[in-house]
Structures are given as C-alpha cells and as structure tokens.
C-alpha positions as CSV (number, residue, x, y, z in Angstrom):
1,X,-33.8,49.3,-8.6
2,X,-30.6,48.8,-6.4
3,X,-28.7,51.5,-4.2
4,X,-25.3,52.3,-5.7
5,X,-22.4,52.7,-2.8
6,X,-21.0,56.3,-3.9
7,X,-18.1,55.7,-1.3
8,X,-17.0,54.2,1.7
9,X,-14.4,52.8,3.8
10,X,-11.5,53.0,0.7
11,X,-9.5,50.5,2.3
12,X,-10.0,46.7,3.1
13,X,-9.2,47.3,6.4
14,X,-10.3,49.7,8.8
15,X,-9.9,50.7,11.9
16,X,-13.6,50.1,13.7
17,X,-13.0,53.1,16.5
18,X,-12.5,55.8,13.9
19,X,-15.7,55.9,11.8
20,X,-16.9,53.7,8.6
21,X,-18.4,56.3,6.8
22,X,-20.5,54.9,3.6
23,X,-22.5,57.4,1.2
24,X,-25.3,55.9,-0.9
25,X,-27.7,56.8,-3.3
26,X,-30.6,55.4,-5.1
27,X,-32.8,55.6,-8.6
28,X,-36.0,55.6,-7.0
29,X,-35.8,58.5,-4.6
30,X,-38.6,60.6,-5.9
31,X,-40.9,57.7,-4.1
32,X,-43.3,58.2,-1.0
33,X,-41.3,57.9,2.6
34,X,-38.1,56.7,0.6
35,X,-35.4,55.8,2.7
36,X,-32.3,53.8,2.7
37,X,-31.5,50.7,4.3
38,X,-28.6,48.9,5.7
39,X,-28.1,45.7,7.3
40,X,-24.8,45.6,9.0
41,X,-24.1,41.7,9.3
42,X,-21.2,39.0,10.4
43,X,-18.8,38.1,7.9
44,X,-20.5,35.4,6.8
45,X,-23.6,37.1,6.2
46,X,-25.9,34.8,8.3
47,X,-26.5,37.1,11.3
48,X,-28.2,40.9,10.9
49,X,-26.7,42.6,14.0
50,X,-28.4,45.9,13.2
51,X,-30.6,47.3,10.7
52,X,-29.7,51.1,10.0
53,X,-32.2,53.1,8.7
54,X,-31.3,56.9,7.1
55,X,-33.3,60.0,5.4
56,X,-32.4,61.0,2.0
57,X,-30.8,64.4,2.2
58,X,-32.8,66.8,0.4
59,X,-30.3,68.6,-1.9
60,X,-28.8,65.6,-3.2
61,X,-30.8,63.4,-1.9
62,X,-27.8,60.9,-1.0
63,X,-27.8,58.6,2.1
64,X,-24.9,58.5,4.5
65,X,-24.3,55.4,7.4
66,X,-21.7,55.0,9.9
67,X,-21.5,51.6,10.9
68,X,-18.3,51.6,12.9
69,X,-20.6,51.5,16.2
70,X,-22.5,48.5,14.8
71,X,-19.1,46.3,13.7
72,X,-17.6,47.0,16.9
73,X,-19.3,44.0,18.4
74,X,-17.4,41.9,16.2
75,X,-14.3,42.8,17.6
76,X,-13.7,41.4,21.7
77,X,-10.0,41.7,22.5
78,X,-8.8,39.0,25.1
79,X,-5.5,39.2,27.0
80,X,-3.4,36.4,25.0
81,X,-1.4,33.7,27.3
82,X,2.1,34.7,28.4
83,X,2.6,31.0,27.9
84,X,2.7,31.3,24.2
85,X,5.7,30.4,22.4
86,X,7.1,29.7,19.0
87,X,3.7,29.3,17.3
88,X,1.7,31.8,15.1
89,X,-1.5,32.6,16.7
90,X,-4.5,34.1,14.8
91,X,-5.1,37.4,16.2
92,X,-8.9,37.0,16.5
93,X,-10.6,38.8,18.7
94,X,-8.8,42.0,18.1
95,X,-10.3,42.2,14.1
96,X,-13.5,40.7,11.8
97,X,-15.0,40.8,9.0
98,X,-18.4,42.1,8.3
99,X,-20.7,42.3,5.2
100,X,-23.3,45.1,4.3
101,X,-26.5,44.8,2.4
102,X,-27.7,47.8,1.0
103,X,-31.5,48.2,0.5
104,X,-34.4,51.0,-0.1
105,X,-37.8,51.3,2.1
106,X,-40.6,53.3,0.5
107,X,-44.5,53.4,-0.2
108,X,-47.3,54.9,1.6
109,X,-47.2,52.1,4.1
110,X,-43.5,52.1,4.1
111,X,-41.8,48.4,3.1
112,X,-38.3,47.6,2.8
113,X,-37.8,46.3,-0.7
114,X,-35.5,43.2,-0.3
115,X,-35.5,41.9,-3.9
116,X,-32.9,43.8,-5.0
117,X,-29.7,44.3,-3.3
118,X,-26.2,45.8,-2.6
119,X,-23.7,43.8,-1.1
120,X,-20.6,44.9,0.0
121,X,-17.9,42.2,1.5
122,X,-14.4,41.2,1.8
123,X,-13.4,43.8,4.5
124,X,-12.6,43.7,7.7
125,X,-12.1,46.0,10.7
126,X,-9.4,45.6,13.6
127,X,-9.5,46.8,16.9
128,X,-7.5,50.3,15.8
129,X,-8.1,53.8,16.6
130,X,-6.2,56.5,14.8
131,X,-5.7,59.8,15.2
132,X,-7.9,62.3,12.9
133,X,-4.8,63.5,10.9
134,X,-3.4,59.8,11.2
135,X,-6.5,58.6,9.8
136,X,-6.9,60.9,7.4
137,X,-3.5,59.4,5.3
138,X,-4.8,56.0,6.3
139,X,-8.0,56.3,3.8
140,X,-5.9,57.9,1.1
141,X,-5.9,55.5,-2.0
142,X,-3.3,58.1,-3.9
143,X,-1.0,60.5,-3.0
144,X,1.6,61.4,-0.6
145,X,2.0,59.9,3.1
146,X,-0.6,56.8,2.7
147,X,-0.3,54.7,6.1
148,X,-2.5,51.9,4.8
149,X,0.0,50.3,2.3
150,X,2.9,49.6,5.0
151,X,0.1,47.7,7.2
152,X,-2.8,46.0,4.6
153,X,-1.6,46.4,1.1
154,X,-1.5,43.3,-2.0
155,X,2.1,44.3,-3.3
156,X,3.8,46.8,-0.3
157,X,7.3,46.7,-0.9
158,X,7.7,47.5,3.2
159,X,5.1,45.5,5.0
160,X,5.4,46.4,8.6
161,X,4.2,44.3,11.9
162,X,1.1,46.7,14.0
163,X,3.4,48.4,15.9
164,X,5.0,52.2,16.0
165,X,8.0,50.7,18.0
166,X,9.9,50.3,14.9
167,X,9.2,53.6,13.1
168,X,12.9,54.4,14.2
169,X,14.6,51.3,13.0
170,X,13.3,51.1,9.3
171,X,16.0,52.0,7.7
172,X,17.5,48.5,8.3
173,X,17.6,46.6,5.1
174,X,16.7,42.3,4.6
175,X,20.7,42.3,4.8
176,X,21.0,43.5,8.0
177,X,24.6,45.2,7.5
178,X,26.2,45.3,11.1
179,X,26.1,48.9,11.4
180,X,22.5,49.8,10.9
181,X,21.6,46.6,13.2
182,X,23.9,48.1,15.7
183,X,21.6,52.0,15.3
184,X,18.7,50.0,15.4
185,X,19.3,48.0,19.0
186,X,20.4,51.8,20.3
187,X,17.2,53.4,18.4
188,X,14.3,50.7,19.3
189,X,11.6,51.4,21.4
190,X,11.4,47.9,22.3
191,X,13.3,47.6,25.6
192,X,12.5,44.4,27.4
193,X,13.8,43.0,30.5
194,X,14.9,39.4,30.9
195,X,11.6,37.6,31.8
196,X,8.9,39.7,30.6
197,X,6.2,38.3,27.8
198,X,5.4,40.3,24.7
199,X,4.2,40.3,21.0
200,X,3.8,41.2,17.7
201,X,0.9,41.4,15.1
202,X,1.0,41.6,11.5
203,X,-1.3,41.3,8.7
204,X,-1.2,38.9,6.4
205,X,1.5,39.4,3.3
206,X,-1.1,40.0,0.4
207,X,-4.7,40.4,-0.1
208,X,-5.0,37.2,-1.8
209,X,-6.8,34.1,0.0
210,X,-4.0,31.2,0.1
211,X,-1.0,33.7,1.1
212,X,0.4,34.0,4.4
213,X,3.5,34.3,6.6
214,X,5.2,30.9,6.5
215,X,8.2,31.7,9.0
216,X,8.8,34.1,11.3
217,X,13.0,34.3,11.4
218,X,14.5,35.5,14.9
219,X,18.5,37.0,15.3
220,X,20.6,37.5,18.1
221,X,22.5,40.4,18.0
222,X,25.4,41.6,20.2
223,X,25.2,45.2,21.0
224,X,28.0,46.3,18.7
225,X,25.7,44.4,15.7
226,X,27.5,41.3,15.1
227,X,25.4,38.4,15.0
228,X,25.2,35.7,17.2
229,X,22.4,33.3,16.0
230,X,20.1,32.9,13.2
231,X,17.5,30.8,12.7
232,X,13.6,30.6,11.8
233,X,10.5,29.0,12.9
234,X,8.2,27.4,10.5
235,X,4.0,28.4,10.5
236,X,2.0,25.3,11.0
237,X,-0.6,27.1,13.1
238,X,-2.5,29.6,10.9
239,X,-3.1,29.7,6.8
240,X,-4.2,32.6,5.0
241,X,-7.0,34.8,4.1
242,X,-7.3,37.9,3.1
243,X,-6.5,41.0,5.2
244,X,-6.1,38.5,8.4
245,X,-4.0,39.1,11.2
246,X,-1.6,36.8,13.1
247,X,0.1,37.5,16.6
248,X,3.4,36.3,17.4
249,X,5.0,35.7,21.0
250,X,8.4,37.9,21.2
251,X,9.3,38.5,24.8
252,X,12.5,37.4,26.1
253,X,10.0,34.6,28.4
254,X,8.5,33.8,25.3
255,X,11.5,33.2,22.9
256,X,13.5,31.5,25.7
257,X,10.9,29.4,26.1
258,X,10.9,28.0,22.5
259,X,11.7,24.4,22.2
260,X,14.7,22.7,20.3
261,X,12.0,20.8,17.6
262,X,10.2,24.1,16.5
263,X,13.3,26.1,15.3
264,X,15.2,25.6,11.9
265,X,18.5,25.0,13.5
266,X,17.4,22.7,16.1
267,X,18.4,24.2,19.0
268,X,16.2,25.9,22.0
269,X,15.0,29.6,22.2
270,X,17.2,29.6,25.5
271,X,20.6,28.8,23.3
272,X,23.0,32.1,22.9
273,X,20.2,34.1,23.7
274,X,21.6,37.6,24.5
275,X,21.9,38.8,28.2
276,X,24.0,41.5,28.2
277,X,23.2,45.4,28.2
278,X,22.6,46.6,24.9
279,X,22.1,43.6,23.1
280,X,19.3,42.0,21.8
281,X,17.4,40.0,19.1
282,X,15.3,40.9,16.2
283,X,11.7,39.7,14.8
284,X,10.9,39.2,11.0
285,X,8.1,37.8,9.0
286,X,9.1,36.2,5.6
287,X,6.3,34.4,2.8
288,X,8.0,31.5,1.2
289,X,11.6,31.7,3.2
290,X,12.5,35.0,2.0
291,X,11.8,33.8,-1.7
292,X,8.4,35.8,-1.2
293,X,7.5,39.0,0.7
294,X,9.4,40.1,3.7
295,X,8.5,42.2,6.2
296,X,10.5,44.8,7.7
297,X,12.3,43.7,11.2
298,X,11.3,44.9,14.3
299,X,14.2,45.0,17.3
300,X,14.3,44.4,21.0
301,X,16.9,45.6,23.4
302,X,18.4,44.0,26.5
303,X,17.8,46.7,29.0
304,X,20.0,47.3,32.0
305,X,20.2,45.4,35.2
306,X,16.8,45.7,37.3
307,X,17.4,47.7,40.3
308,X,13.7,46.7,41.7
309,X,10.7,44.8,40.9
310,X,10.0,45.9,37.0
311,X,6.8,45.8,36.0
312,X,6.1,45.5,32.3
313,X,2.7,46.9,31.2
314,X,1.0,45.6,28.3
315,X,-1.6,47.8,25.9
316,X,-3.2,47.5,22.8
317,X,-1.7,50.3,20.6
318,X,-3.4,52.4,17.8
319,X,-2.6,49.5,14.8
320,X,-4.7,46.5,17.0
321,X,-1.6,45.3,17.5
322,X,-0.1,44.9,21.5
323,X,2.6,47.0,22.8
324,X,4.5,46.7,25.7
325,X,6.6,48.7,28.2
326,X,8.4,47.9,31.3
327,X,8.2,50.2,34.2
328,X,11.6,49.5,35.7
329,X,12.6,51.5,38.8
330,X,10.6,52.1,41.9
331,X,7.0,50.7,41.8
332,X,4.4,50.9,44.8
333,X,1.7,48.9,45.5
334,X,-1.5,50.4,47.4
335,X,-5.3,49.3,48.7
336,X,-8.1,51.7,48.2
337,X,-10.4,50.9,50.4
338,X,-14.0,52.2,50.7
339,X,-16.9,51.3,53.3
340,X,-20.6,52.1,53.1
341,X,-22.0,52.4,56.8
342,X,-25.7,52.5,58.3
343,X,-26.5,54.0,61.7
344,X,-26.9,50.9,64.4
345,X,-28.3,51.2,68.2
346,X,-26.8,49.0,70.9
347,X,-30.7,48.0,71.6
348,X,-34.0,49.1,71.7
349,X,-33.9,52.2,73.8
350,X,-31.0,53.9,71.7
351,X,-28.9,53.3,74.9
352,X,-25.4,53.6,72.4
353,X,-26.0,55.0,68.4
354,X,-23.4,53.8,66.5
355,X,-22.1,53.4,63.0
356,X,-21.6,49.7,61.8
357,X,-20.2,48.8,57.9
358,X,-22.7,47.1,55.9
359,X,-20.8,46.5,52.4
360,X,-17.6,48.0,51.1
361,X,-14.6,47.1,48.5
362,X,-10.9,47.5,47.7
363,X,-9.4,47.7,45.1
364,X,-5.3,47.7,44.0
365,X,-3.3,50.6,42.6
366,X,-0.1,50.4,41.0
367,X,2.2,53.8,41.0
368,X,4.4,53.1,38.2
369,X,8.1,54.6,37.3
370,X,9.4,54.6,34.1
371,X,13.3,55.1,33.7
372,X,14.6,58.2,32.1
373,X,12.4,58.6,28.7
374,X,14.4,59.5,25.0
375,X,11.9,61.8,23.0
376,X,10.8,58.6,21.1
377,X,9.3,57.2,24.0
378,X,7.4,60.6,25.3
379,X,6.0,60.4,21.7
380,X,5.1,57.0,22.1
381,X,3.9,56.1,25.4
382,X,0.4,58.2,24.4
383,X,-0.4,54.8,23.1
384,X,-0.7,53.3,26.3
385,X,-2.3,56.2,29.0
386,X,-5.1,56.2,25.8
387,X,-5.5,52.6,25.5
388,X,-8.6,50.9,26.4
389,X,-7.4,47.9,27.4
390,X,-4.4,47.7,29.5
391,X,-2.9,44.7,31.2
392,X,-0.3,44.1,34.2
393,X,1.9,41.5,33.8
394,X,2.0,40.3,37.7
395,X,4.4,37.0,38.9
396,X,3.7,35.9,35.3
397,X,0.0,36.8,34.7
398,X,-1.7,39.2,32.7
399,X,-4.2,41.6,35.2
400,X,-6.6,43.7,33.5
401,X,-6.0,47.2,34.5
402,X,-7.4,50.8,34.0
403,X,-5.1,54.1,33.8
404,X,-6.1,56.7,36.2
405,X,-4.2,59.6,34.1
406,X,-6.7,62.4,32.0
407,X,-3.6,64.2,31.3
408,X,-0.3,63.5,29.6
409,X,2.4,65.7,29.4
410,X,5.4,64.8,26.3
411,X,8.8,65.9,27.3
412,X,11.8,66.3,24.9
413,X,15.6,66.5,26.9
414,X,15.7,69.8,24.7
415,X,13.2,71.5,26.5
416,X,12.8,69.4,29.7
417,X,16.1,67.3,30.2
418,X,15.6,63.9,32.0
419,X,12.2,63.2,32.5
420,X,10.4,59.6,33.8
421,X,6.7,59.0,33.9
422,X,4.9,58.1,36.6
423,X,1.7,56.8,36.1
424,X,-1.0,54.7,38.3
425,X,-2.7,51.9,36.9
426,X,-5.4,49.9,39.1
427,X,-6.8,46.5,38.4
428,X,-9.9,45.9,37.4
429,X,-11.4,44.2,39.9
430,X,-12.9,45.2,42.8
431,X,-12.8,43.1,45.7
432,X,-15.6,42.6,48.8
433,X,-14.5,43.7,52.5
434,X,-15.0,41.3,54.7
C-alpha cells in the first residue's frame, strides 16, 4: 500500500531556509515497527542525498518530515561576475529542484518496502528566508495577502522581479505616464552611484515548461519623468522551465557597459545614459515583446555626487534574489591583527626569557556610512545586516564579507530625525603574519 502526502509545501516554490513541512500517512500502520520513509533526492531523481526516517504519531498515527535541512545542499550561492552585461543569466546556484519518494518500513525485522511508492516532483526551492508572518502569507493558496502569486504564480497579473526595492514604485503602470515615473525615481530604493555593479532576479513568467522572459526592456528617465531612451534587449542566453529563475545585470557599470549589437535600437548601454541627480533608468521583463506577460518595472536612481570613496555592498535579500546598497560618505579601512606567542630563552641557561610569535593573522574591517536613511530604507536594510552572504564590491571586485552587527536599530525621521547607519563588514579571509 502507498503513503498518501496529506500536505506539504502548498507552493511550487519554497523558500529552503524556512521549513518544508510534509505530513503523511499510510494504510498499513497497524503493522510491527511501522515507520515512514523519505528519500529526499536531486531533481532528477538519480541521487538519494538523505534518507529520513519518522515514528507514526500515536493519536493519529500521521508522519511529519521537514526536509528543508536536507535540500539545502542543493542550493550553493556564488558571487556572480560584475563583468556581466546585457545577457540573461540563469540564476543557478541560488535555487533547485528536488524530488521526494515517499515509502513505509515495517515487520519484525524492520524492511523498507520499496515496491510501492510516492513521488512528489516538479518543485523547487530558492535560496530565500522569510519572516514567520511573511512566510505565513507566502504558503496561503486562498485568501487575503498571498506573497507567492506576485513572485511564482502560472497567470499573476503583477509578476514582480526578487526584490522588496520596488514595493514603493508599484503603482507605475506598463504605460509609464510621466508622473508616476517621476514618484517612482523619488520613491525607489534603488540608489546607485555611477560605476557600481548590480542585479535583478525574477522567476520565470508561467509555470509552464517552454515559457520564459524573451526581453528585458531598459528606459532612461530624466528626473522630472520624461523619457530619454527606450529600448530592449533580446534573451538568447536562457529558455524556460518551470518555476526557474534568471538574473539580470542592472548596475550603471553593467548597463553602460552593454554593447551597440545586443540592444533593439542599436546603440550602446553608454548612449544617453542618465548622469544627473535624480535621474535614472528603469528595468522590465516582458514574454513575447509585451504581447505576453509583463512584469512590473523596478527603478534606479542617480544618486548625488560622491563626496568620498562609496562603497556599494552587495547581499542576497529574503526573495534569493541580490540586493544592493552603496555606502556613500565616509568609509574607513582597518587591520585586526592577532598574534599567538610561546615563551623563548636566549640559550640554554635561561640567560634572557622572552616571548617570540609563532603564528598569527589579520584580517580587514570595513566601518561603513550610509547617507541620511528615508523610513523605506530603515525598513529595508534588515535585509542585508541578516544576510548570509554579503559581498564588497572593491576596485571592481566582489569580496566576500561577514557583518559584525547582532543588533539593528529601525529609525523613522518621525521619531528619530536624520539618521545614517554605520555598520562594519570584514572580509572573509584571514590572512597569515609574516
């Protein structure tokens, strides 16, 4: 007799650091030493990278299996290649599939029974971690304030890339009338600085194998809302399956960067690109050239002049998608350097006892300043101090670093007026003494 799969994850796609709850039950419980079985395996179903074993519970004798700990080895984030530009890239590493066989174990010399099976396939999990109450809404199939259809849904009227940034900017509509563009560039969270790398994640348009974003259309937009330039760039780097997930490159140094032969109008990212303060561009994804689904558009803004060295910071946020903010005013660079010592004697009588270093390391700290933060941001920037992977962007590079902060304080200018956050970020790396 097969197990049945009471419930589980409701959606196709989960996020794998929040759990993957499944509840089972079975026919043939009454047995001796029954148990349930699962085998938590790769998509493709040709590798068993665990094999879960749980107790019936004895009032309703159901089984119960979290296997978010299991599919997280699937999922290995990489930093992507600030060199990227005007291509989609598949955004693997950061989500995977994974397929679950179902099985019982029983008899008086306990045997997993493998003839009969249940299967269960076709989802994936991305490398997302929601809050509880977040979460909650994500798994509702029905009701009010579902999350899941505006990220991973078949027929969502407002498919949105895996970002928060443009929570405040979706009232724009596909026609982009100049005055809501103009709200948006004031509103975004997305406040770059000249030659900084970023990008943006989406999931594929809808859950049916053979669709999937086949341009990616990019505006210029002078800070008043007119438009300056509009053009888009076709997808001949990724096709489509279900519930995947495709990254595209949308900092200013990736966009300028965009040659003449990969945009629809012929002409290089660098051409009319904006410069000036409060200005900026805006990111859409579109099936078909707007005959098909569209996404919703997701803004940048020109910030102002640098006054010192910015340095943008790089994160994965809650969606598996990466976020990115620039630190823009005054940043400091430190050592931290520690030594192990042993006691050491000038010679063999003890004449001088001294200390001498034996090993040691340093490593690099970075005390970051933000500018002055808007309540959006304060709400925001949680994202990053709890991200677990963090990366510098240094002369160009991408440095994996780790926040030293177990506390974060949100400010409103209500309450607190003009606040900044100052944060310290080291690298990972630690470095031999000489």
């Amino acid at each position: 007799m097969a197990i049945s799969v009471l419930s589980g994850s409701p959606q196709a796609a989960t996020p794998v650091y929040n759990k993957m709850l499944f509840k089972v039950s079975g026919s043939l419980t009454s047995a001796t030493n029954y148990r349930y079985v699962c085998d938590v395996k790769n998509a493709a179903g040709t590798t068993t990278l665990a094999r879960l074993k749980c107790d019936k519970l004895p009032t309703t004798n159901y089984g119960f299996f979290d296997v978010s700990r299991v599919v997280e080895t699937l999922i290995a984030p990489q930093a992507p290649d600030t060199g990227e530009r005007g291509l989609f890239y598949d955004h693997s590493g950061f989500y995977s599939g994974y397929r679950l066989t179902f099985m019982e174990e029983y008899g008086s010399t306990p045997v997993v029974q493998t003839g009969t099976t249940t299967n269960v396939t076709g989802n994936i999990a991305f490398a997302g971690n929601l809050e509880q109450l977040e979460y909650t809404n994500w798994v509702k199939t029905v009701g009010a304030n579902q999350l899941y259809p505006f990220y991973f849904n078949a027929n969502a009227s407002n498919i949105r890339a895996l970002t928060t940034t443009a929570d405040a900017t979706t009232f724009v509509t596909s026609g982009f009338v100049q005055a809501d563009v103009a709200k948006a560039l004031k509103n975004t969270l997305n406040v770059v600085t000249p030659n900084q790398a970023g990008w943006l994640a989406i999931a594929s348009p809808i859950g049916v194998v053979g669709n999937y974003w086949t341009q990616c259309r990019i505006q210029y937009w002078n800070a008043d809302g007119s438009n300056i330039r509009n053009y888009y760039i076709n997808n001949t780097t990724t096709s489509g399956t279900t519930n995947n997930i495709v990254r595209f490159p949308t900092g200013p140094q990736n966009i300028k960067t965009i040659l003449s032969g990969q945009t629809s109008d012929n002409f290089a990212g660098s051409y009319l690109f904006p410069t000036q303060e409060g200005a900026g561009y805006s990111v859409r994804f579109e099936e078909n050239n707007v005959s098909g689904t569209v996404s919703e558009a997701v803004f940048y803004r020109i910030g102002p002049c640098e006054r010192f060295n910015s340095i943008p910071v790089h994160f994965i946020n809650k969606y598996g998608g990466i976020d990115s903010y620039a630190f823009t005013l005054k940043n400091r660079k430190r050592a931290n350097v520690e030594r192990d010592t042993f006691g050491y004697n000038s010679d063999v009588y003890g004449t001088l006892n001294y200390d001498k270093v034996w090993a040691g390391s340093f490593d690099y700290v970075y005390a970051l300043n933000s500018d002055w933060l808007t309540d959006a941001e304060s709400e925001w920037l949680i994202e990053l101090v709890r991200s677990s992977q963090v990366w510098l962007e240094i002369n160009g590079e991408l440095v994996e670093g780790i926040v030293n902060a177990n506390q974060y304080q949100f400010v409103t200018r209500r309450n607190d007026q003009l606040q900044q956050l100052q944060i310290e970020i080291a690298v990972a790396y630690k470095n031999n003494i000489l």
